[in-house]
C-alpha positions in Angstrom: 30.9 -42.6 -53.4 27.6 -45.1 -53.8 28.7 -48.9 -54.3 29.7 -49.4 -58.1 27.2 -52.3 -58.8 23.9 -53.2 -56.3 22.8 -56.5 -54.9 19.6 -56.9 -56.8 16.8 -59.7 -54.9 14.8 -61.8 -57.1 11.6 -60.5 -57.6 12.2 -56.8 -55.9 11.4 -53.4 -57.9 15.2 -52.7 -58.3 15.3 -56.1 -59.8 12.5 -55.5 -62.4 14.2 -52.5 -63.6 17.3 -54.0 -64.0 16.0 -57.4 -65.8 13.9 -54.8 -68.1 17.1 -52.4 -69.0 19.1 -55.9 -69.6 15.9 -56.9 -72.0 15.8 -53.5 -73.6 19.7 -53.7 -74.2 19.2 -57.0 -76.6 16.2 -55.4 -78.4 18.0 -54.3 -81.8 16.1 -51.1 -82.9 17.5 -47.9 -84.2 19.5 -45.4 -82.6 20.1 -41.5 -82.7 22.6 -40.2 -85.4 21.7 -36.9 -85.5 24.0 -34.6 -83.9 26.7 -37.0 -85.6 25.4 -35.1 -88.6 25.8 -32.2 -88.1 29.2 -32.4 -86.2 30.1 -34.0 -89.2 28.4 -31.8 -91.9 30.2 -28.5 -89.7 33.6 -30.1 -90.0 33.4 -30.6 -93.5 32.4 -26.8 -94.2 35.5 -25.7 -91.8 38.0 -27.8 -94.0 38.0 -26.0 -96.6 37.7 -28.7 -99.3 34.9 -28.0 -101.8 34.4 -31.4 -103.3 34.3 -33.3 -99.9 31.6 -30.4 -98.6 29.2 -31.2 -101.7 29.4 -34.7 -100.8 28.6 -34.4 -97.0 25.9 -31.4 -98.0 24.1 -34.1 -100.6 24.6 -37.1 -98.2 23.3 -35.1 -95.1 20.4 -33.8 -97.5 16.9 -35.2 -96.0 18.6 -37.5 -94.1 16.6 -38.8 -90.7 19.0 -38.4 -87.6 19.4 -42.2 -87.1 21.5 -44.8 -87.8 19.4 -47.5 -89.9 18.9 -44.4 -92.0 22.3 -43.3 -92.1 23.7 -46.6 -92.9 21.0 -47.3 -95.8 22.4 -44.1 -97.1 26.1 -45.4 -96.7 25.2 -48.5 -99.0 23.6 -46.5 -101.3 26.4 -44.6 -102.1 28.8 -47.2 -102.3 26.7 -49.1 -104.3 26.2 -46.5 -106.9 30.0 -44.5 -106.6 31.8 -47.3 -105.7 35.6 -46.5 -104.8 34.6 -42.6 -104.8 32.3 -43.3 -101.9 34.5 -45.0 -99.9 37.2 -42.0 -100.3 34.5 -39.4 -99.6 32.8 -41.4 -96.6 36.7 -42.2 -95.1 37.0 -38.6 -95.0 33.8 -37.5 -93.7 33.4 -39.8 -91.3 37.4 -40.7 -90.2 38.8 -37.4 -91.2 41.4 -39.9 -93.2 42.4 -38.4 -96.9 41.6 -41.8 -98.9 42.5 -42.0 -102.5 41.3 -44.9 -104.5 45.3 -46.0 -104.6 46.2 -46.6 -100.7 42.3 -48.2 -100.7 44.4 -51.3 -100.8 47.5 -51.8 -98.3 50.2 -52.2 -101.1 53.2 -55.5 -100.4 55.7 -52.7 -100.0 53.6 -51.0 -96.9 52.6 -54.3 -95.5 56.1 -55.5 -95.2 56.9 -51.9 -93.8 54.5 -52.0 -91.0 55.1 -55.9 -90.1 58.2 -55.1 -90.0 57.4 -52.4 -86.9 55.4 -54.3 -85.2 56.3 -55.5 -81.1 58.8 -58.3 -82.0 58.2 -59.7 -77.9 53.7 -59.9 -79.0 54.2 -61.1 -82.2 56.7 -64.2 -81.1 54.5 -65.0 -78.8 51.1 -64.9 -80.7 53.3 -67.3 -83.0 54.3 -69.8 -80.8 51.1 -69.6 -78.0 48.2 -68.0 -79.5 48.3 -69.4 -82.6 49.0 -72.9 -82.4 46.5 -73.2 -79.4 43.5 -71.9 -81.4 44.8 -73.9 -85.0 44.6 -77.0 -82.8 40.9 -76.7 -81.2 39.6 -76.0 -85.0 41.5 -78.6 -86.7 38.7 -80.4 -84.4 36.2 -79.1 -86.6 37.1 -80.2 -89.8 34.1 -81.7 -92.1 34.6 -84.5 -94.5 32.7 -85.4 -97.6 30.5 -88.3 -97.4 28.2 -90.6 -99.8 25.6 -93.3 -99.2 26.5 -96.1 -102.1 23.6 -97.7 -103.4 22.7 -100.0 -106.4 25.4 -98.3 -108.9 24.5 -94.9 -107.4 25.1 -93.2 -104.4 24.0 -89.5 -102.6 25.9 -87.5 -100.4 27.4 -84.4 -99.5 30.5 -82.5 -100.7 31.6 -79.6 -98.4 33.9 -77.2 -99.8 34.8 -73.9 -98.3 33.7 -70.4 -99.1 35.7 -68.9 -101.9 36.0 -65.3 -100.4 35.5 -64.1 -97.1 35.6 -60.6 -95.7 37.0 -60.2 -91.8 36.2 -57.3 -90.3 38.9 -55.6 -87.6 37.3 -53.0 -85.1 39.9 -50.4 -85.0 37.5 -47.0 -84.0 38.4 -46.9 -80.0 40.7 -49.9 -79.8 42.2 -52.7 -81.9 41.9 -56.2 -80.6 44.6 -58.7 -82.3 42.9 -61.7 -80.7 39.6 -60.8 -83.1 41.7 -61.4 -86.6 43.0 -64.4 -85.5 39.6 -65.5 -84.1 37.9 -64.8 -87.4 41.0 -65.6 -89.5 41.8 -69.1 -88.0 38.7 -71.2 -88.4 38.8 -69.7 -92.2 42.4 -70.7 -93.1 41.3 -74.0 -91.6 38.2 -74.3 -93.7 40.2 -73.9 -96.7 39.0 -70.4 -97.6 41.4 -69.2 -100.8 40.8 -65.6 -100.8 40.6 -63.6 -97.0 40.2 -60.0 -97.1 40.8 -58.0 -94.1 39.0 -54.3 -93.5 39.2 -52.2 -91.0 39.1 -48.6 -90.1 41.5 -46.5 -92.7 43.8 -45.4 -89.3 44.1 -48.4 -87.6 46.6 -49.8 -90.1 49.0 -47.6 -89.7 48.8 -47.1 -85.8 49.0 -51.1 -85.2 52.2 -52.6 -86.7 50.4 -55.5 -84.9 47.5 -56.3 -87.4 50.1 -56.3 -90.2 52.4 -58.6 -88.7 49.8 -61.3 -87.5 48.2 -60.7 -90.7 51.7 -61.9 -92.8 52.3 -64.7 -90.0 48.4 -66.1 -91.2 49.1 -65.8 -94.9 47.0 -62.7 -95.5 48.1 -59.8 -98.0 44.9 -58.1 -98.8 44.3 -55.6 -96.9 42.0 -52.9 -96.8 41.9 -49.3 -95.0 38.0 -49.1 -95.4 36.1 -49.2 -92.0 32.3 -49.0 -91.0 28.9 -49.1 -92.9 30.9 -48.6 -95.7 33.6 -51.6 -95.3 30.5 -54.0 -95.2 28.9 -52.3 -97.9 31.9 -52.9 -100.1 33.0 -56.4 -99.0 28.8 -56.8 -99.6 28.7 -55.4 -103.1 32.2 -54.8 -104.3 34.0 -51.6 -105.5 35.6 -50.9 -108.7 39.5 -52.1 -106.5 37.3 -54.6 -103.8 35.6 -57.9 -105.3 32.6 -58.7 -103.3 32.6 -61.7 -100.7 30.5 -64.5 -100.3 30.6 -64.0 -96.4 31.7 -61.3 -94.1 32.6 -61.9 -90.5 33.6 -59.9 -87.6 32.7 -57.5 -84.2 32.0 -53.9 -85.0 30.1 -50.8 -83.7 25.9 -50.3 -84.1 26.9 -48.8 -87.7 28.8 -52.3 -88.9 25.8 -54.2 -87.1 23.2 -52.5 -88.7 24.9 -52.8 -92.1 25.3 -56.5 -91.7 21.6 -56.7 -90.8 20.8 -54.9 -94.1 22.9 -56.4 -96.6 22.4 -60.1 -95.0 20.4 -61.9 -98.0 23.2 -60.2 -100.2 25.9 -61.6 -98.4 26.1 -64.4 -95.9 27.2 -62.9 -91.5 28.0 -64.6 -89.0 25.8 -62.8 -86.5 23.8 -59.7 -85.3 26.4 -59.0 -83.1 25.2 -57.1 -79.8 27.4 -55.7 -77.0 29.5 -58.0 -74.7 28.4 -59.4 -71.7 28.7 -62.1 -68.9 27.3 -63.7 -66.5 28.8 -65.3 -63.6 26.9 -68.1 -61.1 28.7 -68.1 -57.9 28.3 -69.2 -54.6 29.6 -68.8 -50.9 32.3 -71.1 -51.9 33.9 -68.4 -54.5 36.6 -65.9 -54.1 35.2 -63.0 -54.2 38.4 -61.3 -55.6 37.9 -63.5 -58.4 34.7 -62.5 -59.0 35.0 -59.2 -58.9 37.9 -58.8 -61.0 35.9 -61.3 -63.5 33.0 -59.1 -63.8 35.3 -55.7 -64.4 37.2 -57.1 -67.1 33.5 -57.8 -68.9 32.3 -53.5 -67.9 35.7 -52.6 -68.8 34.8 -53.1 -72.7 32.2 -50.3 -73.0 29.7 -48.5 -71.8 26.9 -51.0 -73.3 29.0 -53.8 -71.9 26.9 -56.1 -69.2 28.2 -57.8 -66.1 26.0 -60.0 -64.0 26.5 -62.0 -61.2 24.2 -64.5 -59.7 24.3 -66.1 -56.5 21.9 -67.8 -53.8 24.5 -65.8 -51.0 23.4 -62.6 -50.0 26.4 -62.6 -48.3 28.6 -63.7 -50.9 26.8 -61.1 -52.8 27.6 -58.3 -50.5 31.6 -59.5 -50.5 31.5 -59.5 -54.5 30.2 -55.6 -54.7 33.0 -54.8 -51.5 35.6 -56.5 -53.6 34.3 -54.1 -56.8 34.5 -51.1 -54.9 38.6 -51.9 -54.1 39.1 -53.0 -57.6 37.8 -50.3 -59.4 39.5 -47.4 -57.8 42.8 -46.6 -60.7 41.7 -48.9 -63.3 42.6 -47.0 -66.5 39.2 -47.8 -67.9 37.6 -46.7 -64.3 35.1 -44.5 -66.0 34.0 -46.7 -68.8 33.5 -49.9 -66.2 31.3 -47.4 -64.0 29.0 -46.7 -66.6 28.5 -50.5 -67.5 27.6 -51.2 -63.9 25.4 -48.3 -64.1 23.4 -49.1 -66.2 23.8 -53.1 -66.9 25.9 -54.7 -64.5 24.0 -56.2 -61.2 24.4 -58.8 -59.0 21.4 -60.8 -58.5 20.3 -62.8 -55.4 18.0 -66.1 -56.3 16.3 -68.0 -53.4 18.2 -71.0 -54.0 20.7 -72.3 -56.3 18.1 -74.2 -58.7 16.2 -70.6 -59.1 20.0 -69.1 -59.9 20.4 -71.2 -62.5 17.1 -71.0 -64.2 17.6 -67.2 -64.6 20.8 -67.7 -65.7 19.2 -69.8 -68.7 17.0 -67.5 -69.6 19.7 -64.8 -69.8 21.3 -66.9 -72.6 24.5 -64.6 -72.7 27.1 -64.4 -74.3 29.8 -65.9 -71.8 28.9 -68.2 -68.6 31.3 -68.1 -65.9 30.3 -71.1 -63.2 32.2 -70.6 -59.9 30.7 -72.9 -57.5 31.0 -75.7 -55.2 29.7 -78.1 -57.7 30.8 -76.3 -60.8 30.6 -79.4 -62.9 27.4 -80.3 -61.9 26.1 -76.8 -62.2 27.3 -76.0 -65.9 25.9 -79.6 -67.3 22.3 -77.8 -66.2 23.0 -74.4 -68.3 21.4 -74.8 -71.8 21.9 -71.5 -72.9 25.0 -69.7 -73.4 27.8 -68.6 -76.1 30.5 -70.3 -74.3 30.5 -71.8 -70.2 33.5 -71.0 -68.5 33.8 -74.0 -65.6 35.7 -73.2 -62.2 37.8 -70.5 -60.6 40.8 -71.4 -63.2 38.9 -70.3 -66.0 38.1 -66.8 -66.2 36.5 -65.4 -69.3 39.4 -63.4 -70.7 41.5 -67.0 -70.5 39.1 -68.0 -73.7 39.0 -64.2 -74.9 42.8 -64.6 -76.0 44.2 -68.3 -76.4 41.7 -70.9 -74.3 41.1 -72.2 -77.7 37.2 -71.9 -78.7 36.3 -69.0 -80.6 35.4 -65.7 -78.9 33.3 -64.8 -81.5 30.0 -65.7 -79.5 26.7 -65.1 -79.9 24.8 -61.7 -77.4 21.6 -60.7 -76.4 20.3 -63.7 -75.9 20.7 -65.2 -79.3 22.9 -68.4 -77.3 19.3 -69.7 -77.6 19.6 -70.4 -81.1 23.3 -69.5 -82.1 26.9 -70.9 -81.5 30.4 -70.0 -81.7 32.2 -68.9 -84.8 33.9 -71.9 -86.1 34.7 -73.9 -89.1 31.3 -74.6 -90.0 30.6 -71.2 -91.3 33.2 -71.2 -93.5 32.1 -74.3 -95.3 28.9 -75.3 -97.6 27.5 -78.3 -98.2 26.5 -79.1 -101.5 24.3 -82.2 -102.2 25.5 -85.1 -104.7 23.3 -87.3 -106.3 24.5 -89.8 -108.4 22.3 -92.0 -110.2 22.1 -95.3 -111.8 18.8 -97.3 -113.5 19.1 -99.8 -110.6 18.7 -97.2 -108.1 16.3 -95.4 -109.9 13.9 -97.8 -111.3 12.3 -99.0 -108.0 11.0 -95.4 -106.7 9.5 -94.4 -110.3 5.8 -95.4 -109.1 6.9 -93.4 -105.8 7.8 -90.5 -107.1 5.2 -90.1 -110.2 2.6 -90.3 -107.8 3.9 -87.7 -105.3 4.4 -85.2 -108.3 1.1 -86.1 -109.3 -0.5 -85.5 -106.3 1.5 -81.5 -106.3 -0.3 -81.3 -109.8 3.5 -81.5 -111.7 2.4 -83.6 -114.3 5.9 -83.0 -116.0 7.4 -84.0 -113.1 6.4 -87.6 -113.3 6.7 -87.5 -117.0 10.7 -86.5 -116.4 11.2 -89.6 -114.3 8.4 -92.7 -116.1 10.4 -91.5 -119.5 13.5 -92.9 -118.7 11.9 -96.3 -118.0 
């Protein structure tokens, strides 16, 4: 069998094609839906159920086989049939029988699934996870503030968002460590009303989500996943009150609804696949490596796992320890297809060209194992999160490091940070005014408005005086 993942030189033809299939990855653009369709639309004639067939034949009707289509579809419904929608999408596209009553996880079922949940996980997301990641975001509380002057003063209020939505991936796996990710920095903002959706199935198959969902305080609960879950946490049902903000991972459907309903309702991010990147050098464990980079392929297919190195040799030693690694992994399959098609390890002429391409990457996670790690990660601008020594492997800050895993992809580190505090907060701007602040800017300001031809403008402010 071929080597899992190549050794890529700076600057050869392999290299090209792999730094333009990494490029093309981050490019957000549409993507086919169609045979979706009509698996879906065939199901729904060989059910059997007449009403839930007229909806699938009018929602298929016309529709173009992709998913920015699809999706505008999806929050067209929802907009216009509300709960309805969300019963008939559930069971068109989850094969889940939702009724507009179990929309809603009721008390009596939450305590019933909590209740089921792994005693051993829960006790210790109580006592480790939790406290570790309520301690790093405390760090990011905002206070009010206000300039006094002459009788007045300006400032700034921040109060938190009223309502938040947090999404919960729940399609091919659930991940625990995303609620409390998204639901942490929330509770610590001071958000009163968090909402929780995820797919209709993943409720009741994780006693998990219920029971870190009661240990953080939250009740409402709702078995709506996909386009559709954004759609209503956007726009609000006749049984869901719209958000001012919804927050979470999900699939290219969830993504593309965020994209289209941002404007409508404040997101975090255009969230991409995972990925990470991992500078090394000669001095590195390989193992470490290695195991590091198939626990970023291991996520999905669209996952991307890059090393870079100025060793050729180290290089080589990396891929060997890959090849060992791989072989019984229960995700074996999935992590070959990553490294496939995104993962590489790249070979830079020295250490200064390493870490220039590992800037312009801008990924999501930045693992420095190196001789001089310290030295080395001070010089990386752009990333999501930098992950310093051998001691500190990605997955350390995936579950309980204590920054937020909810990171910015496909380059967007540029520009973008971690989920934190911040974006559950607003800042609202206080002026309060006095004549003996006022009165010396009046000239100021009447000829500024002036000047912008708002005549009333000046008039507004010389009145008072």
């Amino acid at each position: 069998m071929p080597d899992a993942i190549q050794c890529l030189e700076i600057g050869s033809t392999e290299f090209n094609m792999f730094f333009k299939r990494l490029r093309e990855r981050a490019e957000i653009g549409d993507g086919p839906a169609g045979s979706i369709h009509a698996e879906l639309l065939e199901k729904a004639r060989a059910g059997g159920d007449s009403v839930l067939l007229m909806f699938a034949e009018q929602f298929f009707e016309g529709l173009h086989p992709g998913i920015v289509a699809t999706v505008e579809r999806v929050i067209q419904r929802v907009q216009a049939q509300g709960d309805g929608a969300l019963c008939n999408l559930s069971r068109l596209f989850d094969g889940y029988p939702l009724t507009p009553p179990n929309i809603r996880v009721s008390p009596k079922e939450l305590d019933a699934l909590a209740a089921q949940a792994d005693a051993a996980t829960l006790e210790l997301c109580r006592t480790q996870v939790i406290p570790r990641l309520m301690r790093f975001h405390e760090k990011q509380r905002q206070e009010s503030w206000q300039l006094d002057e002459q009788g007045g003063s300006v400032g700034i209020r921040v109060q938190p968002l009223q309502r938040v939505a947090l999404y919960v991936p729940g399609g091919k796996a659930f991940y625990p460590s995303s609620l409390m990710m998204s639901a942490i920095p929330a509770k610590v903002a001071g958000v009163k009303e968090i909402a929780v959706f995820t797919p209709p199935a993943a409720v009741d198959k994780t006693p998990l989500l219920a029971g870190l969902c009661k240990e953080l305080g939250i009740t409402e609960i709702y078995r709506v996943g996909g386009a559709q879950a954004v759609a209503a946490a956007a726009l609000g049902t006749e049984k869901i009150a719209r958000v001012d903000k919804v927050v979470g991972p999900g699939n290219q459907f969830v993504a593309t609804a965020k994209r289209m309903l941002n404007g409508r309702v404040a997101i975090d991010s255009f969230a991409g696949p995972s990925e990470v990147v991992i500078l090394f050098d000669a001095s590195a464990t390989p193992a470490h490596v290695a195991a590091d980079l198939l626990a970023q392929a291991e996520h999905d297919e669209m996952a991307a796992a890059v090393g870079v190195t100025d060793s050729a040799e180290a290089a080589q030693a990396v891929a060997a320890e890959i090849n060992l690694q791989l072989a019984g992994l229960p995700r074996e399959a999935i992590c070959r297809r990553s490294l496939e098609s995104f993962g590489g390890i790249v070979v830079a002429p020295s250490m200064g060209f390493a870490l220039r391409f590992v800037d312009t990457l801008a990924a999501e996670h930045v693992e420095v194992i190196t001789g001089d790690a310290e030295k080395h990660a001070g010089q990386i601008r752009n990333a999501g999160a930098i992950f310093i020594g051998p001691f500190a492997p990605e997955a350390f800050g995936d579950y309980m490091a204590g920054p937020n895993h909810v990171l910015p992809t496909a380059g967007t580190a540029r520009f973008a940070s971690a989920l934190g505090v911040g974006d559950f907060l607003r800042h609202v701007s206080i002026i309060r005014g006095s004549e003996a602040m006022l009165r010396p800017h009046v000239a100021t300001i009447a000829a500024l408005a002036r000047i912008e031809g708002l005549e009333a403008h000046a008039r507004s402010v010389e009145a008072r005086f």
